[in-house]
Every structure is written in structure tokens, then in C-alpha cells.
C-alpha positions, 0 to 999 in steps of 0.5 A: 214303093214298098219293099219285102220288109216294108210289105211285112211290116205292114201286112203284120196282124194279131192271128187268134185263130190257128188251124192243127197244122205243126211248125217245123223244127227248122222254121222254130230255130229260123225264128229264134234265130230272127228273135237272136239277130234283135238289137240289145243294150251293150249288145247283152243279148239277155234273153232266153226262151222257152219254146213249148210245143206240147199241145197237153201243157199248153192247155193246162197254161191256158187252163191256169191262166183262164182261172186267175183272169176269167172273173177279172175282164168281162171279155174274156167271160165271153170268149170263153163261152165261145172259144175253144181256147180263149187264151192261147187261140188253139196255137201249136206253138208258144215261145215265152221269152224270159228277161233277166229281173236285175237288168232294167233294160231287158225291157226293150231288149225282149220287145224287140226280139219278140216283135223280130220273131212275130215279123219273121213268122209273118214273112214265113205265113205264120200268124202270132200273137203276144199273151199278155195274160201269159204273165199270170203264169208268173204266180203259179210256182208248179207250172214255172217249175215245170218250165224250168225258169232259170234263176234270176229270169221271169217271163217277159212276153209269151207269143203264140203261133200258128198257122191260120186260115184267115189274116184279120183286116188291117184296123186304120191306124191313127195318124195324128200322133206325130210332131215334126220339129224341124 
């Protein structure tokens, strides 16, 4: 019998669709500190995030993203000629977490604060999806500026999110990619 976590966990999905609804300061700092409560190496908890929520700046990220990757992946030469936002999905929400350059094992530290925060927002009806292509933000000096990019850190993972009017179908999931030793 599945439990709450369980039920979460698997009802999870990448959201690309939100509606104009705004997240609550209260349900952001809920989710921080879900995104805080990640296991980390040492217990470092070398995180940081940057949490934007202002509609013009996410545009101008998307725009600056949409111009470095456009001629790169045909695909998203396609979502642009149909998506209002082909990057961020029309997200009122993005939350880029930061990692430390120096300390290798940021990594997985970051992941799982970030998958944390994408499964607090599923229990709260709140979709999510990782923006691999955030990572292009890396390159453009004005917009990191703007962020204000501690020294020492980069971007490890930009998750939008959002409210939204219809969860996607759960995709199957392959099953033969496990070896039990016993």
C-alpha cells in the first residue's frame, strides 16, 4: 500500500504548462526549507538559492537563453514557433540553485536538494520542471550580475514553477535496468 510520500513520488511529473496564478511567499519559504532539509556530505549544506519571481526578468532569462540554443536543438526551433515561453513554460516562479565551484561533491548535494523541492511542490499541487538550459545563463556576465552570483558559486540547476491546469500522463518507466545480487 502506497503512503503519502510514496503517492508523491510517484504522481511527480515535469509541468510545461502553468497558468498566471502566483505562489505565495509562505508556500516559497515552505519549499526552501524542504529544498534545506536535503541530505548533504558532511552535512556542508553548500547551497544557495536564488529565488526570482519577477515576470520581466524571467522573460529577459528566457529571451537570453532562447538566443544562444535556438540554432543548436532543432526542437526547440519548434517550440519556439509555438510556445509562448519555450524555456521557462510561462513559470511565475524560478528558484536556481547555486553550488560551490571548489567542492565536487556539490553535485549530488544540489540534486537532491533540488529533487526535495520538486517533490514538496508536487504534495502542495504545485508543478516543476528542472531548466537544463538555465545553464547558458552561466556565459551571459549582465544577467549573473544582475542575479548577484556570490563569488566562488555557479548555477547548478534552475527549477521553474507554477501552478497548472493539466499534470502529464505518467511516461512507463523501464523496468529491466535492475541486477539483484543476492
Amino acid at each position: 500500500m502506497d503512503n503519502e510520500t510514496i503517492k508523491t513520488i510517484k504522481s511527480r511529473r515535469t509541468t510545461r504548462s502553468f497558468n498566471d496564478k502566483k505562489i505565495s511567499k509562505e508556500i516559497i519559504e515552505q519549499l526552501l526549507d524542504c529544498a534545506r532539509l536535503a541530505p548533504s556530505a558532511m552535512n556542508k549544506q553548500p547551497w544557495k538559492f536564488i529565488v526570482i519571481n519577477n515576470i520581466e526578468l524571467i522573460k529577459e532569462m528566457s529571451d537570453i537563453i532562447k538566443t544562444r540554443v535556438i540554432d543548436m536543438f532543432p526542437k526547440m526551433q519548434e517550440r519556439a514557433k509555438t510556445m509562448k515561453d519555450p524555456i521557462f513554460y510561462g513559470a511565475s516562479l524560478l528558484v536556481m540553485i547555486l553550488r560551490p565551484k571548489a567542492d565536487e561533491w556539490a553535485l549530488f548535494d544540489c540534486s537532491a536538494a533540488a529533487e526535495n523541492m520538486m517533490l514538496a511542490a508536487r504534495s502542495l499541487d504545485i508543478g516543476s520542471v528542472p531548466v537544463g538550459f538555465a545553464r547558458f545563463l552561466n556565459e551571459d556576465k549582465g544577467i549573473m550580475a544582475k542575479l548577484e552570483i556570490p563569488e566562488g558559486y555557479e548555477q547548478h540547476i534552475t527549477l521553474a514553477l507554477g501552478y497548472t491546469e493539466k499534470w502529464p500522463e505518467t511516461p512507463d518507466r523501464n523496468k529491466d535496468n535492475v541486477k539483484w545480487i543476492s
